[in-house]
C-alpha positions in Angstrom: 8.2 112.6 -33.9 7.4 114.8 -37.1 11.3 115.1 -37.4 11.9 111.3 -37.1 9.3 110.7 -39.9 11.2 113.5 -41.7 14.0 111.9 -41.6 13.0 108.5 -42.6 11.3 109.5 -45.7 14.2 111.8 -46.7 16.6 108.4 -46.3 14.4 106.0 -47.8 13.8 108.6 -51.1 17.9 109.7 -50.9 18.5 106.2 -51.0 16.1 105.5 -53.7 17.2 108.7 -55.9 20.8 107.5 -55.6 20.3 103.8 -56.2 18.6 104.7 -59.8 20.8 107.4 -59.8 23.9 105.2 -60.1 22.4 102.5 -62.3 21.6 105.1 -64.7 25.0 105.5 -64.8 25.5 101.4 -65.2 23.7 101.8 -68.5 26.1 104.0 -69.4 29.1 101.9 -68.7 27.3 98.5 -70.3 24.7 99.4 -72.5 21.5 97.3 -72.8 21.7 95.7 -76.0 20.3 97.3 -79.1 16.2 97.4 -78.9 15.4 95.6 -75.4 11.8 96.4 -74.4 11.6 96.5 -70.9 7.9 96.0 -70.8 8.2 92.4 -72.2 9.4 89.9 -69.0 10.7 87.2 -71.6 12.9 89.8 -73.5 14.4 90.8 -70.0 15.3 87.4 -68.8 16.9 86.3 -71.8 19.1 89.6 -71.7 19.7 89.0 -68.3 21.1 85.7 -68.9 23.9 87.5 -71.0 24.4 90.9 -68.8 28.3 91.0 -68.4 29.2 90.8 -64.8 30.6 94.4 -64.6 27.1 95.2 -65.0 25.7 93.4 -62.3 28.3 94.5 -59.8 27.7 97.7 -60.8 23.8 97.4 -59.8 25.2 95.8 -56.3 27.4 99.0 -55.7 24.5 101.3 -56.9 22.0 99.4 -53.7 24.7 99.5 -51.7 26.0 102.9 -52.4 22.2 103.8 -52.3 21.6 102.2 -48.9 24.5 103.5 -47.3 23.8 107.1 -48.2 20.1 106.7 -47.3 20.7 105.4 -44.0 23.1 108.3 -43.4 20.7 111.4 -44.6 18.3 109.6 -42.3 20.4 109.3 -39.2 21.5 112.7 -39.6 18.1 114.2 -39.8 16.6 112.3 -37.1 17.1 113.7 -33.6 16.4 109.9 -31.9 16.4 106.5 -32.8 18.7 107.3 -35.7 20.2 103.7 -35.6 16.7 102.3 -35.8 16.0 104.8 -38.8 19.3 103.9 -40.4 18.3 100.5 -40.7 14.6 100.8 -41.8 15.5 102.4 -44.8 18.2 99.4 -44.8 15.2 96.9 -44.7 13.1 98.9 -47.0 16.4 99.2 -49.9 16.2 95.4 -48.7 12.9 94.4 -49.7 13.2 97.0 -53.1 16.0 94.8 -54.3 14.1 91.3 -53.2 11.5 92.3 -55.4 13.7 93.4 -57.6 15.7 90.2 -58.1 11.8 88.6 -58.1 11.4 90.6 -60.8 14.3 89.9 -63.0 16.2 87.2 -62.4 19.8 87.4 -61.2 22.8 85.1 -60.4 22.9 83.3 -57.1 25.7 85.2 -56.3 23.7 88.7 -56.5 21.3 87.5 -54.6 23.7 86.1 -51.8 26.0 89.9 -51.9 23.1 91.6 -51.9 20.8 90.0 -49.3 24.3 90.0 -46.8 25.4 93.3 -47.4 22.6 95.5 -47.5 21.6 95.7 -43.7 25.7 96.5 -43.1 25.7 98.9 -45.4 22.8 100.7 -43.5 24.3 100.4 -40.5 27.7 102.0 -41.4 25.9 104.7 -42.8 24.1 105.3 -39.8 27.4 105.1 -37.7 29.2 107.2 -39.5 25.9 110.0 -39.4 25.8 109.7 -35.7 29.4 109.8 -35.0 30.0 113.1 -37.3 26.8 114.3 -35.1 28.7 113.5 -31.9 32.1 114.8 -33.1 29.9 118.5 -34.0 27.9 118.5 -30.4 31.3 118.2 -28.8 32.9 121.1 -31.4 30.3 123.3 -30.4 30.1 122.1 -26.9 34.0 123.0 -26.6 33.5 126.1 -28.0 36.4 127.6 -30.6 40.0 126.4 -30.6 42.8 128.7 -29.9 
């Protein structure tokens, strides 16, 4: 039980740290323009109504990305239920990004990529966690090759 809460904080924060993570790196790539504060909502919306779209798919590969890689650190942690962990810290990058996109607006679009590929993207990183843990129990199982 402590193990399985282990591992679903650790996917829900790895999923968190890499999703800012990677949009930190979108900044890089398309700058916000020149003297933006971010603490006013009115200043935000009207930049977002320019953002180029590199930027926004960016920000869609860094959630995805994010989820996918949080769903796998939690599937790999966990020692059950790592499908079911997987895809909480799919529904919990989820309802990030809904508030998010509540937030700030976005394009339709965004919200339509984002909403229908976040919960696969958890899923696949949950898959591919408990298939590489399979694939090892059977290594080890087998013992040493000849």
């Amino acid at each position: 039980m402590k193990r399985n809460i282990l591992a679903g904080v650790s996917g829900a924060a790895a999923a968190f740290v890499i999703i800012w993570l990677l949009e930190l790196a979108g900044t890089v790539i398309f700058p916000p323009p020149p003297g933006l504060d971010f603490t006013n909502p009115q200043a935000v919306r009207a930049a977002m109504a320019n953002i180029p779209l590199g930027a926004l798919v960016c920000v869609l590969i860094a959630q995805l990305a994010g989820t996918f890689s949080g769903a796998w650190v939690a599937a790999r942690i966990a020692r059950r239920a790592q499908a079911a962990l997987a895809m909480t810290v799919g529904v919990l990058a989820m309802v990030a990004g809904i508030g998010n996109m509540l937030m700030i607006p976005h394009p339709v679009w965004f919200w339509v990529a984002s909403l229908l590929l976040c919960l696969p993207s958890a899923y696949l990183g949950g898959l591919l966690a408990r298939r590489i843990g399979i694939r090892t129990k059977l290594l080890h199982i087998a013992g040493p090759m000849p």
